[in-house]
C-alpha positions as a Markdown table, in Angstrom:
| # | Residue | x | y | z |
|---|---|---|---|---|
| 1 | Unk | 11.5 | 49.7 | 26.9 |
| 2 | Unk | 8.0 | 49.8 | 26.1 |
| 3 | Unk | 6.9 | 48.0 | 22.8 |
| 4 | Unk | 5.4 | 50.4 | 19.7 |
| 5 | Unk | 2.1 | 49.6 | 18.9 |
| 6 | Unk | -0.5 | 50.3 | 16.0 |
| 7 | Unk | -2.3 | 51.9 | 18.3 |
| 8 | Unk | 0.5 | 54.4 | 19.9 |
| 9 | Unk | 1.6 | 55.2 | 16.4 |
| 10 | Unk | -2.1 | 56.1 | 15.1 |
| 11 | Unk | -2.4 | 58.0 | 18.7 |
| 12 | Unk | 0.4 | 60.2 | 17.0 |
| 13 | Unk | -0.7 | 60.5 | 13.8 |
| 14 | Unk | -4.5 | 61.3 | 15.1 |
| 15 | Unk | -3.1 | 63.7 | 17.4 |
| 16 | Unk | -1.1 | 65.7 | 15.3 |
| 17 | Unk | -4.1 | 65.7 | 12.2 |
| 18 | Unk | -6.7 | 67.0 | 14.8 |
| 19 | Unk | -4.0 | 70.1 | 15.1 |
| 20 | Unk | -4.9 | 70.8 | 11.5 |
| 21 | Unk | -8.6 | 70.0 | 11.4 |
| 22 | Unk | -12.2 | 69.6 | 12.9 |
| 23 | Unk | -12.1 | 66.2 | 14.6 |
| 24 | Unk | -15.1 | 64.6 | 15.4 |
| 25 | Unk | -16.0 | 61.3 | 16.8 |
| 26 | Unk | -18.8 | 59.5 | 14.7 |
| 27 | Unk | -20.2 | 56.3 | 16.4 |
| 28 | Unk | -18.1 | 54.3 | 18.8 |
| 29 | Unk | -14.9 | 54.4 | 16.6 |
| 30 | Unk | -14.7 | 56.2 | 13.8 |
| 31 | Unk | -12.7 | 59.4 | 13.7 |
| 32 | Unk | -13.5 | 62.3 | 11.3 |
| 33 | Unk | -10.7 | 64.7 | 10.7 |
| 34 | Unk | -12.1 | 67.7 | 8.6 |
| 35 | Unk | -11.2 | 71.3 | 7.4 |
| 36 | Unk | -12.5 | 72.6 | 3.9 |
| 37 | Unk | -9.3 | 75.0 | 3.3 |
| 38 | Unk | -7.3 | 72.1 | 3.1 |
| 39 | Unk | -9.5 | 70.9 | 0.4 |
| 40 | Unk | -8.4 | 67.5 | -1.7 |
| 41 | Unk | -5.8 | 66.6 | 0.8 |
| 42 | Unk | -5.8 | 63.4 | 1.4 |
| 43 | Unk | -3.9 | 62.9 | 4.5 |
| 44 | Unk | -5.0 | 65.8 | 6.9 |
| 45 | Unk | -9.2 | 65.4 | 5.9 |
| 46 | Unk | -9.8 | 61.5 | 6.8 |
| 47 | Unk | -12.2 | 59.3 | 8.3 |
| 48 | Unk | -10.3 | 56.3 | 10.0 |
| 49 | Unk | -10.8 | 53.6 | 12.5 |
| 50 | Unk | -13.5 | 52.3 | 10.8 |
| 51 | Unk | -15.3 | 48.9 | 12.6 |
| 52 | Unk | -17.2 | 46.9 | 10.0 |
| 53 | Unk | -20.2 | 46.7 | 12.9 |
| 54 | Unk | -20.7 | 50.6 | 12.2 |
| 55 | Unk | -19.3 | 51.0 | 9.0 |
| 56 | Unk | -23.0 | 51.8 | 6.9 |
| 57 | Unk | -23.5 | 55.1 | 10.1 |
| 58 | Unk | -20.0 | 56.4 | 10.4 |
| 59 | Unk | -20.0 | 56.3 | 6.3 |
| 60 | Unk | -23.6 | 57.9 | 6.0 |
| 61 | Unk | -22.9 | 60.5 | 8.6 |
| 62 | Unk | -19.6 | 61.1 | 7.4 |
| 63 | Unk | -20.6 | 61.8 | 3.4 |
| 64 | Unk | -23.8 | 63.9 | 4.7 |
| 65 | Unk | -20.6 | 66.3 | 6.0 |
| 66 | Unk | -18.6 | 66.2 | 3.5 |
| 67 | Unk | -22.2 | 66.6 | 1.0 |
| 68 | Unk | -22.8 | 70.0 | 3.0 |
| 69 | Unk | -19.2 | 70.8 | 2.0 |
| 70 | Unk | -18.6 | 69.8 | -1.8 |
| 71 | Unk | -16.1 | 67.9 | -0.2 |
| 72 | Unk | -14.8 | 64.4 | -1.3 |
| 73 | Unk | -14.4 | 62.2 | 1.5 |
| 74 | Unk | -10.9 | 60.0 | 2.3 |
| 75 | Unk | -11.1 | 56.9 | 4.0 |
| 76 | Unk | -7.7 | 55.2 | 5.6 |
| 77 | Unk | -7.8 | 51.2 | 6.1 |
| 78 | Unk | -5.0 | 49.1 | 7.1 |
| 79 | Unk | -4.2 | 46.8 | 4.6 |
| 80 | Unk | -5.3 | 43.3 | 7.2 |
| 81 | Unk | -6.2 | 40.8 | 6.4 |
| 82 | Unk | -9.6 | 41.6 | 9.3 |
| 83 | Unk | -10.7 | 44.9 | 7.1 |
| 84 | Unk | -10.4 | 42.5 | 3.5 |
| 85 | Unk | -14.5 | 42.7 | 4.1 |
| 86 | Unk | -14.6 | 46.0 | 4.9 |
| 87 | Unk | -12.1 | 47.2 | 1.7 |
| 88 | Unk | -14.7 | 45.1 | -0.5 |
| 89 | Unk | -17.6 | 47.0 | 1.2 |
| 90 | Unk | -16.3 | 50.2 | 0.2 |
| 91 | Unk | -15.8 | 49.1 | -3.4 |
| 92 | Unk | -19.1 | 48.1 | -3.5 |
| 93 | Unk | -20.2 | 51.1 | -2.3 |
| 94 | Unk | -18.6 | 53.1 | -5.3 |
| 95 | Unk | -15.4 | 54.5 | -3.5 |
| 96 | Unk | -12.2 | 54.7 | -5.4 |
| 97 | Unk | -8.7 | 52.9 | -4.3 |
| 98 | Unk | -6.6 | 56.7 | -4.9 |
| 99 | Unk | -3.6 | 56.1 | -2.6 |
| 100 | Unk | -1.5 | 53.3 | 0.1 |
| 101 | Unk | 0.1 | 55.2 | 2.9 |
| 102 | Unk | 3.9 | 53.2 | 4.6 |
| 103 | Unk | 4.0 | 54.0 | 8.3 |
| 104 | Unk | 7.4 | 53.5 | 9.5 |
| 105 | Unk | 9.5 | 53.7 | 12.4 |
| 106 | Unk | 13.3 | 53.9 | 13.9 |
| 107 | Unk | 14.6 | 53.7 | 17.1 |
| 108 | Unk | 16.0 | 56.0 | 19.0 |
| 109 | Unk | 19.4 | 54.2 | 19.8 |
| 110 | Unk | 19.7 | 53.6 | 16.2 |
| 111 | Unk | 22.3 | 56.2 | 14.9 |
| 112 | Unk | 21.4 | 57.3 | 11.7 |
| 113 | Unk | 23.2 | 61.0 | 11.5 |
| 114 | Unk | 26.7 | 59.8 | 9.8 |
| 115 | Unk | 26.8 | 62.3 | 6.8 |
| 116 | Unk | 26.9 | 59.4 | 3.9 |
| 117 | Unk | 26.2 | 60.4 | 0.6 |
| 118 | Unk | 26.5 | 64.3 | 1.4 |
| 119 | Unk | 23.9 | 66.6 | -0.4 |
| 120 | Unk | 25.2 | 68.3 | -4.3 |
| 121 | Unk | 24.2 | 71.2 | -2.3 |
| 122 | Unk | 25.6 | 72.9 | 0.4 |
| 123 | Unk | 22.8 | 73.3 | 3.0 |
| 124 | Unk | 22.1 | 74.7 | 6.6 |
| 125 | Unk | 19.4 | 72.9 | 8.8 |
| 126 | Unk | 17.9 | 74.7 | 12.1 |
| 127 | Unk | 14.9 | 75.2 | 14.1 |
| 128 | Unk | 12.8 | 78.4 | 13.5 |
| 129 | Unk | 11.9 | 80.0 | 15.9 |
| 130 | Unk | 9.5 | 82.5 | 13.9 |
| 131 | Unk | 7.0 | 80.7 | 12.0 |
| 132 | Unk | 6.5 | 82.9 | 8.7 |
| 133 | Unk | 9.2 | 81.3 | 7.1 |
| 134 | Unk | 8.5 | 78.1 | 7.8 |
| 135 | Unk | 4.9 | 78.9 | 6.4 |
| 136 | Unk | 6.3 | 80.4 | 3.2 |
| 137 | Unk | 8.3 | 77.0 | 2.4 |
| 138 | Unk | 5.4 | 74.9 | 3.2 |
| 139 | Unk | 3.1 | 76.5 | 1.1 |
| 140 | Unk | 5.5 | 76.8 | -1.5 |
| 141 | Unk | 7.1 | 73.3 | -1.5 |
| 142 | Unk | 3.8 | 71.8 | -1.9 |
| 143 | Unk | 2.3 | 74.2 | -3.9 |
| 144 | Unk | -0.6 | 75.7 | -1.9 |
| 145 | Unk | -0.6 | 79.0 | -1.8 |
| 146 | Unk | -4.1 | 79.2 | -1.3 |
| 147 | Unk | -3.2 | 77.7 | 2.2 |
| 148 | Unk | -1.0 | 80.2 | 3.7 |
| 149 | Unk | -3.4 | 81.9 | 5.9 |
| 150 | Unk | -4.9 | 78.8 | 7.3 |
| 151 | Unk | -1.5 | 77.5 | 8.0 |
| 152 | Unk | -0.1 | 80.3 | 9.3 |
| 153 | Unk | -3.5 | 80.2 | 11.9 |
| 154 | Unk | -2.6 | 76.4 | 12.6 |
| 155 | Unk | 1.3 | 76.7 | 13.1 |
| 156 | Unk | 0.8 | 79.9 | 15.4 |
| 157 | Unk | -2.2 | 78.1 | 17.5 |
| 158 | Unk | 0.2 | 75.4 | 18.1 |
| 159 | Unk | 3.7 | 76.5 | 17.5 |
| 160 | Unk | 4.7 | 75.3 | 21.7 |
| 161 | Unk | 4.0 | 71.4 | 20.5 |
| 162 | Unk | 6.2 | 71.6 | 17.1 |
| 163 | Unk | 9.6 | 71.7 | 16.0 |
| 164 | Unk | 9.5 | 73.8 | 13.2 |
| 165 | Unk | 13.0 | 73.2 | 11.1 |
| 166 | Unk | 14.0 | 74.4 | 7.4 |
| 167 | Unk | 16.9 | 74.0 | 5.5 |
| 168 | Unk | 18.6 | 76.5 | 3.1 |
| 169 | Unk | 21.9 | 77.5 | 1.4 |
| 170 | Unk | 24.6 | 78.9 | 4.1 |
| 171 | Unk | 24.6 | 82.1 | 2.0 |
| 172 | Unk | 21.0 | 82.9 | 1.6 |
| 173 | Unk | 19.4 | 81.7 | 5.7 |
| 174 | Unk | 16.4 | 83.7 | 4.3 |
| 175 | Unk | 15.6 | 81.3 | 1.5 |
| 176 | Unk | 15.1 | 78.1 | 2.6 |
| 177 | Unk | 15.4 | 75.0 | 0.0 |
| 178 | Unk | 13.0 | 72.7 | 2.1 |
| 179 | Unk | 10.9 | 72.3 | 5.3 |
| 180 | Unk | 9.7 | 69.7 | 8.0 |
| 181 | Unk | 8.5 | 69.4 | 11.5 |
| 182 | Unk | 8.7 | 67.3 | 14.2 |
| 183 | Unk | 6.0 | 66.8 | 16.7 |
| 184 | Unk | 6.1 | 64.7 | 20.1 |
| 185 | Unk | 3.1 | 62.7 | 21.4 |
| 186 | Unk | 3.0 | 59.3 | 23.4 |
| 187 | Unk | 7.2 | 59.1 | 23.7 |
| 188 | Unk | 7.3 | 58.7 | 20.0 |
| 189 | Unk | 7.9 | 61.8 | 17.9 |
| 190 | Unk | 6.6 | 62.2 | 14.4 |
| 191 | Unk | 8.3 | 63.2 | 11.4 |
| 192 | Unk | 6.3 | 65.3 | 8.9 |
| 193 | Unk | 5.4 | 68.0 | 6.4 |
| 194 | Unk | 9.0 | 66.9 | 4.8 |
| 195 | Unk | 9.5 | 68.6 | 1.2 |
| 196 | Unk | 12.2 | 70.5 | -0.6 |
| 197 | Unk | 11.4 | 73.1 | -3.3 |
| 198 | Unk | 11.4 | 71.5 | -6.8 |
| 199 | Unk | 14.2 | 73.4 | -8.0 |
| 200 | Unk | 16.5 | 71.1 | -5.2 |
| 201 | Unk | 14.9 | 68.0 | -5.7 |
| 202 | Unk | 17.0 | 64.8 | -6.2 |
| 203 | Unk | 20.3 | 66.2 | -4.1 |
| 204 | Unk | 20.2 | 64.3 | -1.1 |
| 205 | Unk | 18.6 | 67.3 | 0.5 |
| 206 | Unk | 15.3 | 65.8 | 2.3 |
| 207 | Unk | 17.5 | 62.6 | 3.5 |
| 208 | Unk | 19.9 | 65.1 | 5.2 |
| 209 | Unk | 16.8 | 66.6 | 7.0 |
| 210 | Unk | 16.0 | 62.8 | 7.9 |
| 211 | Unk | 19.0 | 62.3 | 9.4 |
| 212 | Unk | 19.0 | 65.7 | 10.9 |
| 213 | Unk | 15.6 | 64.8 | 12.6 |
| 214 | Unk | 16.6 | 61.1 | 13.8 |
| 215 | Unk | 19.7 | 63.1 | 15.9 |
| 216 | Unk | 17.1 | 66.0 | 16.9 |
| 217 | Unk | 14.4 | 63.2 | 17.9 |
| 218 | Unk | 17.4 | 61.9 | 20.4 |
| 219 | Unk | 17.5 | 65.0 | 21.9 |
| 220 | Unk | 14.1 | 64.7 | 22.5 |
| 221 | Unk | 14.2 | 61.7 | 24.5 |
| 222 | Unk | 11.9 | 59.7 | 22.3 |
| 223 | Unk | 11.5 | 55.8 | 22.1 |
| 224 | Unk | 10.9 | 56.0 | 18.0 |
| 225 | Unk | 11.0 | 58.5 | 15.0 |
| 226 | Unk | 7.7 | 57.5 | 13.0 |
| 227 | Unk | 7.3 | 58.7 | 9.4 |
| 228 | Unk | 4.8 | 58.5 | 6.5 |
| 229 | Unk | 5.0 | 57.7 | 2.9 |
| 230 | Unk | 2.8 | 58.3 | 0.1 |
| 231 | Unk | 2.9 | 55.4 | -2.4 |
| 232 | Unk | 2.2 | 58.1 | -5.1 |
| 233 | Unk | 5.1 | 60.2 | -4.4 |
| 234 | Unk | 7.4 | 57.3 | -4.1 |
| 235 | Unk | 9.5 | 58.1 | -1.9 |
| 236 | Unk | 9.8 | 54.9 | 0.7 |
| 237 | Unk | 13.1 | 53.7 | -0.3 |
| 238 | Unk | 14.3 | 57.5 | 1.0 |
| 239 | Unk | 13.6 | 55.6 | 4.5 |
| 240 | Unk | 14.3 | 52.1 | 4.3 |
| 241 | Unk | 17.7 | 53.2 | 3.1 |
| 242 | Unk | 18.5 | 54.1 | 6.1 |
| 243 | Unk | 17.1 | 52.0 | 8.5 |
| 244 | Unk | 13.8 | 52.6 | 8.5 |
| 245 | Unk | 11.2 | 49.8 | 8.7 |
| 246 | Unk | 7.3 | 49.5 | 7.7 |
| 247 | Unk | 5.0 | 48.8 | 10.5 |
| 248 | Unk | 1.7 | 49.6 | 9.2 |
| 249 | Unk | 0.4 | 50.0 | 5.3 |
| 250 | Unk | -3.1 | 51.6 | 5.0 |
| 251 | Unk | -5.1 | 51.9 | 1.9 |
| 252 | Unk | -6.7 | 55.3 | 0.9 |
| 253 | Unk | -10.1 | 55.4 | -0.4 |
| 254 | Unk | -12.1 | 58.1 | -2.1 |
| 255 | Unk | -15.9 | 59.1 | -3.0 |
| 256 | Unk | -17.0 | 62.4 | -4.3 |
| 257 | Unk | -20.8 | 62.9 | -2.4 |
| 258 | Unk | -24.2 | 63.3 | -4.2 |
């Protein structure tokens, strides 16, 4: 079995942003991952693999796009103890600690679908095969409906490479309760876009999509489900509680340009 690196998981999570954005390589490293509807989201629009040899061209290049743009621009560093000089340059430089980001992982051969701890709510979980309504519960679970037409370009372009999967009540299949998708790159598959509509927060609803992806990611022939967690939405115990463990923690910087 091969081992999981850094670099296979940020292949992944690369791979799957540049699906939502402009990518564009500045310098030798650095990645730019850009797209101005999805304005002030901080995990889609980033500039990452930063090298401290570069970092004054990759930064100036960068914040003369985003300047063009009105654009605030996201930096992601993993928290090592190698980019501790690089973190302190971008304080110095006037950029704004906003966010930490958990990467974590499971294995495939660990069975995680046992129904413990069943949801208040009764709830169906598929895979949609039309994407409109997996549109209209993304938009509306995070709230951004000024998103829905760039989505629905974005989901449609690259429906063939995604698992699109929603849950809702058994009596209303037409109104789903919460959405997520599941997209394979590298052997590994990544779990994202995970949210439930605020109404049905707090009922055991988004860990019953978990474990509904763990069993779908088998399927899948996969060597690891990876998922990400915002510090600010707090939701990391969701994972660790059930068997999920942290393999990267990356700090998330921001600066408004000139």
């Amino acid at each position: 079995m091969a081992f999981i690196t850094d670099n296979c998981i940020e292949d992944n999570e690369n791979k799957f942003c540049s699906l939502w954005t402009t990518f564009q390589r500045i310098g030798d490293c650095a990645n730019l991952f850009f797209n101005d509807t999805l304005r002030g989201d901080y995990f889609f629009n980033r500039l990452n693999n930063l090298r401290f040899y570069e970092v004054e061209d990759a930064l100036g290049k960068a914040l003369e796009i985003c300047s063009k743009n009105k654009h605030d621009l996201y930096v992601h560093i993993p928290y090592t103890s190698d980019n501790y000089p690089l973190i302190s340059l971008l304080l110095e430089r006037g950029f704004r600690s906003i966010d930490s980001m958990y990467v974590l992982k499971i294995a495939n051969n660990l069975d995680i679908s046992s129904d413990h701890g069943r949801p208040s709510v009764r709830i169906n979980i598929q895979v949609q095969d039309e994407s409109e309504l997996w549109v209209r519960v993304f938009c509306d679970t995070f709230s951004v409906p000024t998103w829905i037409d760039e989505v629905d370009k974005i989901i449609k372009r690259n429906k063939s490479n995604l698992a699109l999967i929603i849950a809702h009540i058994p009596e209303k299949p037409s109104n789903p309760v919460g959405c997520m998708l599941l997209y394979k790159f590298h052997n590994i598959t990544g779990l994202y876009c995970l949210g439930t509509l605020k109404p049905f927060r707090r009922k055991g609803i988004a860990t019953r999509m978990i474990r509904f992806a763990a069993a779908f990611e088998r399927l899948m022939d996969s060597e690891y489900l990876i998922v990400h967690s915002l510090a600010n939405e707090n939701t990391i115990n969701i994972y660790r509680n059930l068997g999920f463990e942290i393999v990267q923690v990356k700090a998330i910087f921001a600066l408004k340009p000139l």
